[in-house]
MDAnalysis code that builds the backbone (N, CA, C; Angstrom):
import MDAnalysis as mda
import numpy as np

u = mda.Universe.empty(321, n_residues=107, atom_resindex=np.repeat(np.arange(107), 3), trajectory=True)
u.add_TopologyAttr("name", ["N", "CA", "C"] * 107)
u.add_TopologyAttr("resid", np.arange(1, 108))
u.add_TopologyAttr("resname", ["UNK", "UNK", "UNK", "UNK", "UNK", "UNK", "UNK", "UNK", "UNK", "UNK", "UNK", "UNK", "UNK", "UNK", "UNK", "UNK", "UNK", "UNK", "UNK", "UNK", "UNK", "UNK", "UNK", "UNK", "UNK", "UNK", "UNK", "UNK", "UNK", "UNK", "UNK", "UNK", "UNK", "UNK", "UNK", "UNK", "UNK", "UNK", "UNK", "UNK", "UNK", "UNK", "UNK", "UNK", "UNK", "UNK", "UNK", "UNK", "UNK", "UNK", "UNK", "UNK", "UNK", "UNK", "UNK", "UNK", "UNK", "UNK", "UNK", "UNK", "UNK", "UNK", "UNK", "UNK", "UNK", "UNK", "UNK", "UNK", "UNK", "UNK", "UNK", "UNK", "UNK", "UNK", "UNK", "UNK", "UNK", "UNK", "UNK", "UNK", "UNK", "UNK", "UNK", "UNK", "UNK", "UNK", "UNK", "UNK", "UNK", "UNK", "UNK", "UNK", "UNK", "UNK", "UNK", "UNK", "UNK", "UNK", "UNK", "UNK", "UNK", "UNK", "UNK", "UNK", "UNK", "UNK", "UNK"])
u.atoms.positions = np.array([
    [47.872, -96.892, 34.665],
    [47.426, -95.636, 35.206],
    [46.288, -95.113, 34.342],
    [45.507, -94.783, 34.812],
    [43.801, -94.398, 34.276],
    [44.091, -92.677, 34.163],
    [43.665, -92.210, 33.251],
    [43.849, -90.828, 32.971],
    [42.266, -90.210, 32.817],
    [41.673, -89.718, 33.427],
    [40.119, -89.271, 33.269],
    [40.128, -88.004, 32.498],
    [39.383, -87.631, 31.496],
    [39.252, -86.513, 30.782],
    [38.008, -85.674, 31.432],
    [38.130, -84.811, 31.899],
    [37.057, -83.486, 31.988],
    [36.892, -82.480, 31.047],
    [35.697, -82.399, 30.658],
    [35.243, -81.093, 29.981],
    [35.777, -80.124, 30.057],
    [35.938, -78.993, 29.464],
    [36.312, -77.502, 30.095],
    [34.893, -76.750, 30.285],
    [35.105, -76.129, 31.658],
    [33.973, -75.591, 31.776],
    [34.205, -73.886, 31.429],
    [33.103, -73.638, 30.407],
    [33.462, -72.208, 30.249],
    [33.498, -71.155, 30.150],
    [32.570, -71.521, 31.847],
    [32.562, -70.110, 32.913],
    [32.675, -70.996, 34.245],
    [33.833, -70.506, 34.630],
    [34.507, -70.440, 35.722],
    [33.474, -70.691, 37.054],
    [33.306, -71.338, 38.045],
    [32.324, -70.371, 38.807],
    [32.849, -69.210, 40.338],
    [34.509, -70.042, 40.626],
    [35.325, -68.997, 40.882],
    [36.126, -67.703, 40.202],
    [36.049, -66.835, 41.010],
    [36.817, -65.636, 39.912],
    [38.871, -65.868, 40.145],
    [38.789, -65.972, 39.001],
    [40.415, -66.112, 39.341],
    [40.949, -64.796, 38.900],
    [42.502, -64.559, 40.403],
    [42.664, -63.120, 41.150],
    [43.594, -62.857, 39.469],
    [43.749, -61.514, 39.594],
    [44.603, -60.403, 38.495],
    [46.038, -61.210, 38.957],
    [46.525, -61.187, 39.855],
    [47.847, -61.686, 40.523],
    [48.264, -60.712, 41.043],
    [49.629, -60.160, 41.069],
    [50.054, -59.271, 41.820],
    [49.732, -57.904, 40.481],
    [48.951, -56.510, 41.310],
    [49.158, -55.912, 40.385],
    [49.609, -54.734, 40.974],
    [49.943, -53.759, 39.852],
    [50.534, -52.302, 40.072],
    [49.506, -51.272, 40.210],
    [49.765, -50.418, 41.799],
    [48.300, -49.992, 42.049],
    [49.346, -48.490, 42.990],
    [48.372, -47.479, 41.846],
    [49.274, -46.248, 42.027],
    [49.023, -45.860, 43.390],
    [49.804, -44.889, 44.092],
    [50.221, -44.727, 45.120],
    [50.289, -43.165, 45.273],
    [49.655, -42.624, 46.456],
    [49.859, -41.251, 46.965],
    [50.797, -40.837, 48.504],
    [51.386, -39.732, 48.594],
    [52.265, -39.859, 49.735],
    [51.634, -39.209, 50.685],
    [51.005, -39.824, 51.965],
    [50.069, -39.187, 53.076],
    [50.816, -39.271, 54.268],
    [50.427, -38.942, 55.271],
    [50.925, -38.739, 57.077],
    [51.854, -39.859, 57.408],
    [50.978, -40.926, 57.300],
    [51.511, -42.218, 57.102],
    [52.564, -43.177, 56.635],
    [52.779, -42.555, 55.484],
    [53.703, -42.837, 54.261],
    [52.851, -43.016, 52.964],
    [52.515, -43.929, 51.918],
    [52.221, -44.485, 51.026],
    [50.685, -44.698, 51.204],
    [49.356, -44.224, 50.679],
    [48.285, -44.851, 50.333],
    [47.818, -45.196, 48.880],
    [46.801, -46.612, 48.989],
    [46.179, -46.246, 47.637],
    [45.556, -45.342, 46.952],
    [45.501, -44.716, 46.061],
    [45.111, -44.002, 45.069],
    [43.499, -43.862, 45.001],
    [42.803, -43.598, 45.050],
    [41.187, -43.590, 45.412],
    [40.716, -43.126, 43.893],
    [40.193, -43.346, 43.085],
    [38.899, -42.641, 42.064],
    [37.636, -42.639, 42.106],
    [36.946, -41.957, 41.439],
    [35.382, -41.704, 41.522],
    [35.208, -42.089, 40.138],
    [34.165, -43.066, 39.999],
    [33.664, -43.316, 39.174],
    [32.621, -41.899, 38.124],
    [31.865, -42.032, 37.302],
    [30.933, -41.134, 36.710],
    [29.766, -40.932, 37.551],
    [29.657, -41.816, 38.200],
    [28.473, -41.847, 38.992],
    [28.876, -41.780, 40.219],
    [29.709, -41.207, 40.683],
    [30.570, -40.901, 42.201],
    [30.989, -42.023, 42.479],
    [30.998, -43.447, 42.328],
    [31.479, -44.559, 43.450],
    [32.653, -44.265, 43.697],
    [33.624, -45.090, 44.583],
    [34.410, -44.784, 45.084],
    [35.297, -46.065, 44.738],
    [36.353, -45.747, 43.804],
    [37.166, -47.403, 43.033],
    [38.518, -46.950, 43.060],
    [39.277, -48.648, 43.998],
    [40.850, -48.191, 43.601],
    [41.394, -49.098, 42.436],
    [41.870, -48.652, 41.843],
    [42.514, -49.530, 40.738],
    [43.807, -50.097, 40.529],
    [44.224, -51.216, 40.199],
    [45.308, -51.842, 40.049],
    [45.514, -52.383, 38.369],
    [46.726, -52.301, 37.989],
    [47.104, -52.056, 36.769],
    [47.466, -53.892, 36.613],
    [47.771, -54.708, 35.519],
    [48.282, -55.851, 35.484],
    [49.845, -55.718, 34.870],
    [50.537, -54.343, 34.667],
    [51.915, -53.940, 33.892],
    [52.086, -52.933, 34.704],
    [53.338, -52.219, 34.450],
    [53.528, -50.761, 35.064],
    [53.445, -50.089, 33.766],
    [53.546, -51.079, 32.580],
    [53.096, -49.630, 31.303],
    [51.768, -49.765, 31.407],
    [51.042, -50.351, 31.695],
    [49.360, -50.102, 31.542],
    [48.866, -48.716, 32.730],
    [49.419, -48.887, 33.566],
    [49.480, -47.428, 34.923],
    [50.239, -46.555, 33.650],
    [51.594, -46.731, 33.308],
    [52.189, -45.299, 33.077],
    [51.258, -44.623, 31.692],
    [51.045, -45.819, 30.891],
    [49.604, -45.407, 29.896],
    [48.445, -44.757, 30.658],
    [48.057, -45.233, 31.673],
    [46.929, -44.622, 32.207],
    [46.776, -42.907, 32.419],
    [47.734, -43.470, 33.865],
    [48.347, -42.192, 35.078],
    [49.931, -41.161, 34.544],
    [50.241, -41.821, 33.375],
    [51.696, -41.293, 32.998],
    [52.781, -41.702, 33.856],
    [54.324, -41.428, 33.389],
    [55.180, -42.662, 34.097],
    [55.603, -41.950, 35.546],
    [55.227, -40.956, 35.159],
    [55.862, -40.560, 37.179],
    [54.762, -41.132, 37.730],
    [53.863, -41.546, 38.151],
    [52.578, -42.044, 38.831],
    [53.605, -43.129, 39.886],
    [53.448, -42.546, 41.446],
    [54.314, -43.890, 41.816],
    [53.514, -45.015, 42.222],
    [53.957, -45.949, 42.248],
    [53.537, -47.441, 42.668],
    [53.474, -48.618, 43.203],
    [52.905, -49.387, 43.683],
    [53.417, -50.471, 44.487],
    [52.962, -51.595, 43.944],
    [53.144, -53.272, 44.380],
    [52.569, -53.862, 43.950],
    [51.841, -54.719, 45.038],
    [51.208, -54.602, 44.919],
    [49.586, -55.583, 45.958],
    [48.731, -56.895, 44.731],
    [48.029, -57.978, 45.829],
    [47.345, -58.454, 45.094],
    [46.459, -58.153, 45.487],
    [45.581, -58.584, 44.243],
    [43.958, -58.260, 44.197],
    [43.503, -58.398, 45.836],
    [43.357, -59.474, 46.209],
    [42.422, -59.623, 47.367],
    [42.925, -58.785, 48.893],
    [44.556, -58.050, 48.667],
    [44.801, -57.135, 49.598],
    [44.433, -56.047, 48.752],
    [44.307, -55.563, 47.699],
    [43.874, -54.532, 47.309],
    [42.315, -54.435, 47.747],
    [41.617, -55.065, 47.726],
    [40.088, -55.643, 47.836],
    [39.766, -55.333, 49.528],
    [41.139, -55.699, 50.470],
    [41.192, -55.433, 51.663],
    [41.333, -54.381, 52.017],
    [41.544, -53.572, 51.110],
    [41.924, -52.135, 51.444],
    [40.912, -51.159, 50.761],
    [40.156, -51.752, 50.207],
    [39.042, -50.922, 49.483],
    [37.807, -50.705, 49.968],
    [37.610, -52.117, 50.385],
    [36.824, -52.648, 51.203],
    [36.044, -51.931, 52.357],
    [36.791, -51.743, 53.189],
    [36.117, -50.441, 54.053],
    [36.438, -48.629, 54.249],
    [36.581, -48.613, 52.951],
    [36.210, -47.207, 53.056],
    [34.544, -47.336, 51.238],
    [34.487, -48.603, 51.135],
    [33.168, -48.626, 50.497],
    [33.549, -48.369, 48.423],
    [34.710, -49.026, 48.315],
    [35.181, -48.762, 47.350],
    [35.280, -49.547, 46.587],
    [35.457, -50.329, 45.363],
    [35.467, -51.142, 44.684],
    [36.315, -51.262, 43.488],
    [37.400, -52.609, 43.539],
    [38.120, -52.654, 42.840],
    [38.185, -52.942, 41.081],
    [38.773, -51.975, 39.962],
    [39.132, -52.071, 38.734],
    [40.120, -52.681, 38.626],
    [40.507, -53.457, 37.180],
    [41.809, -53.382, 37.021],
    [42.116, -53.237, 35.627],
    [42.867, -52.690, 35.192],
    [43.295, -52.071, 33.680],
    [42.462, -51.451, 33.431],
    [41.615, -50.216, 34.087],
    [40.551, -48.928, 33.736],
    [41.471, -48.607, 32.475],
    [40.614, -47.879, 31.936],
    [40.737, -46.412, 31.125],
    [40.675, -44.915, 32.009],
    [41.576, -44.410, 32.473],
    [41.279, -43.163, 33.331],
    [41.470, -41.981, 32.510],
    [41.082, -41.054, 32.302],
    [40.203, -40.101, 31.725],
    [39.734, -38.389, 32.963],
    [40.310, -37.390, 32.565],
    [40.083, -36.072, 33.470],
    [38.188, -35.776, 32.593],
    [38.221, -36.334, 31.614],
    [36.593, -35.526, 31.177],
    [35.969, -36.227, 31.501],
    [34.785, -36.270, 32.039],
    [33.074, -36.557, 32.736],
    [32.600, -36.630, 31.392],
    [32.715, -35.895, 30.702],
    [31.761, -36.145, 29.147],
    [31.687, -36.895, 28.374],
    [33.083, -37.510, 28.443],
    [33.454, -38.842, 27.472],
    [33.457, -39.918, 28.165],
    [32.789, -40.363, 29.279],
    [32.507, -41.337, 29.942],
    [31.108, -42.393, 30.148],
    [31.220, -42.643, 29.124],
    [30.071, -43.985, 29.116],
    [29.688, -44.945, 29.736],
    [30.421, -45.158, 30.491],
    [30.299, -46.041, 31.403],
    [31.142, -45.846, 32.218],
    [30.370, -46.631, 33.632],
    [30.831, -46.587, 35.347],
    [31.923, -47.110, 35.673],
    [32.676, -48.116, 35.098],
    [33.784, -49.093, 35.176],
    [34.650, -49.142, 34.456],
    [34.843, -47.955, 33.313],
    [35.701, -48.150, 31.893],
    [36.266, -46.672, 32.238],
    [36.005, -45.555, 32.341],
    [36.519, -44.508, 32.715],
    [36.415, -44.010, 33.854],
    [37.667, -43.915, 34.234],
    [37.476, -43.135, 35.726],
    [38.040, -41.272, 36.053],
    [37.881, -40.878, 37.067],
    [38.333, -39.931, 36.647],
    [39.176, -39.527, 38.692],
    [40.255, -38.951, 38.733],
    [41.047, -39.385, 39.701],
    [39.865, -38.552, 41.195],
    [40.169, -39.042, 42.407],
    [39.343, -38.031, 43.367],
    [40.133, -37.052, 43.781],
])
């Protein structure tokens, strides 16, 4: 049996998904939606956690939650023009926000 060795390549050129993550939850008409934030620069991002202590660190532990994967989270972000984080830093001050993708602040 012939065993072939490959290189590691090391950058990916697919993105490989978060897996299933924890992505806080609001209670609407409906029942259950995702959680929506605004970036510093207004965008519009839902975020999914890779722990439920990384959310209860975030959002604190009552924050409720579900678990989705990335690419249904992505499906659901998707058309209302939103774009998915995962393990943000979320943050209520605008001032201490340096960047578009590292602090968010809730909508």
């Amino acid at each position: 049996m012939s065993h072939h060795l490959y290189a590691e390549d090391p950058e990916p050129s697919d993105r490989v998904p978060a897996g299933p993550l924890f992505v806080p939850v609001r209670s609407g008409p409906a029942g259950c939606t995702a959680r929506l934030f605004r970036t510093p620069l207004g965008g519009r991002t839902a975020v999914g956690f890779t722990s439920a202590q990384r959310l209860a660190a975030a959002l604190g532990a009552g924050q409720p939650w579900i678990r989705l994967s990335e690419p249904a989270l992505r499906a659901l972000a998707e058309p209302v023009g939103a774009t998915v984080v995962t393990n943000p830093r979320l943050t209520p001050e605008v001032a201490r926000m340096p960047r578009a993708h590292q602090h968010l602040r809730a909508v």
